[in-house]
C-alpha positions in Angstrom: -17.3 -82.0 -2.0 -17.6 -78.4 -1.7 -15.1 -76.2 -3.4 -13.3 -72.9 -1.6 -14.3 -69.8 -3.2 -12.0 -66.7 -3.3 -13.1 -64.0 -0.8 -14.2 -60.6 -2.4 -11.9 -58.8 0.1 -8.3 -58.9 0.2 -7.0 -57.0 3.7 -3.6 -55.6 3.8 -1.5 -53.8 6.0 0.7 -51.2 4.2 3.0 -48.8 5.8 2.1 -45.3 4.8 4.0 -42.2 6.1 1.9 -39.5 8.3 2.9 -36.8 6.0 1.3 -38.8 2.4 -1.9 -39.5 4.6 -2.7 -36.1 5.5 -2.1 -35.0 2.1 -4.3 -37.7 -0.1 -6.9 -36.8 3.1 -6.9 -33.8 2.6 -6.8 -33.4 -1.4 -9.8 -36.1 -1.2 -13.4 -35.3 -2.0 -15.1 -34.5 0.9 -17.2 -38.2 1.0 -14.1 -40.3 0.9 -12.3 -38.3 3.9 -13.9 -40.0 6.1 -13.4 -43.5 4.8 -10.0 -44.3 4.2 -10.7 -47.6 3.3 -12.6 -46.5 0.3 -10.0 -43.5 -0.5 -7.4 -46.0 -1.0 -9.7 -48.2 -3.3 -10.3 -45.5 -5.6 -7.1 -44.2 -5.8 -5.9 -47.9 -6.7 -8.7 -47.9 -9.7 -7.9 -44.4 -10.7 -4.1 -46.3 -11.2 -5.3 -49.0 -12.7 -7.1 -47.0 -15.3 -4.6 -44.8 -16.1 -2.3 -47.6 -16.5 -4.8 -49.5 -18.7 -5.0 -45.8 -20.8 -0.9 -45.2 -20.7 -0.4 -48.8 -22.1 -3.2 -48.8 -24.8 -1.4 -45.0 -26.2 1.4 -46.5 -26.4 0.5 -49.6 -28.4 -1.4 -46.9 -30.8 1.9 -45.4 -31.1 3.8 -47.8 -31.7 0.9 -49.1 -34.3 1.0 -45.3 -36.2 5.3 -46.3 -36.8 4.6 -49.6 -38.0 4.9 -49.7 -42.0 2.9 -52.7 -42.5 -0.1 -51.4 -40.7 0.4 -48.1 -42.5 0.2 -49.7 -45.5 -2.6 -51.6 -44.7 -4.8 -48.7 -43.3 -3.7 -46.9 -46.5 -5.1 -49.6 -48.7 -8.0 -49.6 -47.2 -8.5 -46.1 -47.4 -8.2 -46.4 -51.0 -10.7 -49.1 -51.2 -13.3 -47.0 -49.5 -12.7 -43.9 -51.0 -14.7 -44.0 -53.8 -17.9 -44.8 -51.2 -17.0 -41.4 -49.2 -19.2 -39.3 -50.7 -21.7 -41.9 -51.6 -25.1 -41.2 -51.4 -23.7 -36.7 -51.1 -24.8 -34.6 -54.3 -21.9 -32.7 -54.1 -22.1 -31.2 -57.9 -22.4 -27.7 -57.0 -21.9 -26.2 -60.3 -25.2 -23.7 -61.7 -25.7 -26.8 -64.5 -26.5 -28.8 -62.1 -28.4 -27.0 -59.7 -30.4 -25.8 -63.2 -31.0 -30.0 -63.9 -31.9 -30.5 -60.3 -34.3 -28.0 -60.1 -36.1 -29.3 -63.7 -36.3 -32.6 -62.7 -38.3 -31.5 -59.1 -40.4 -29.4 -60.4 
C-alpha cells in the first residue's frame, strides 16, 4: 500500500493591497522584483528568523532574572576560577622575571 506524501509546495491565495505590493517591490533587491513568488518566501523566512531570534532573547532574559540560575552560574564560576589563569605566568614582578631568566639560560 503506498502511503501519501506531503507536497513540498503549499499554494495560497492572500489578499494583498496594491499600495503594500508596490512598496515590498520596490524596497526588494533587484533579483527578487521580478519573482514575487520568491519575494514573499523570503520575506516569510526573514519573519520566521526574527521570530525564532525575538523568542530566544527573551528566554535569555528572562534566564539573567532567574535567581536559581544566577546562583548556579555563579557557582560555577567559582568552581572554575582557580583554572582561569591556568597554564598564564602572570607573576610579573622583577623577582620573577630575575628566576625566569636563570632558569633559561
Amino acid at each position: 500500500m503506498k502511503t501519501k506524501t506531503s507536497p513540498k509546495t503549499i499554494r495560497r491565495s492572500v489578499a494583498l493591497s496594491r499600495h503594500l505590493v508596490e512598496e515590498v517591490s520596490a524596497l526588494a533587491p533587484q533579483d527578487l522584483r521580478q519573482n514575487f513568488n520568491r519575494l514573499v518566501t523570503v520575506a516569510l523566512q526573514e519573519f520566521a528568523a526574527r521570530q525564532r531570534a525575538q523568542t530566544f532573547e527573551e528566554a535569555m532574559a528572562r534566564m539573567a532574572t532567574d535567581p536559581a540560575i544566577r546562583a548556579e552560574c555563579a557557582a560555577i564560576g567559582r568552581d572554575f576560577a582557580i583554572a582561569e589563569a591556568d597554564g598564564l605566568n602572570l607573576d610579573f614582578s622583577p623577582q620573577r622575571s630575575q628566576r625566569t631568566q636563570s632558569h633559561t639560560e
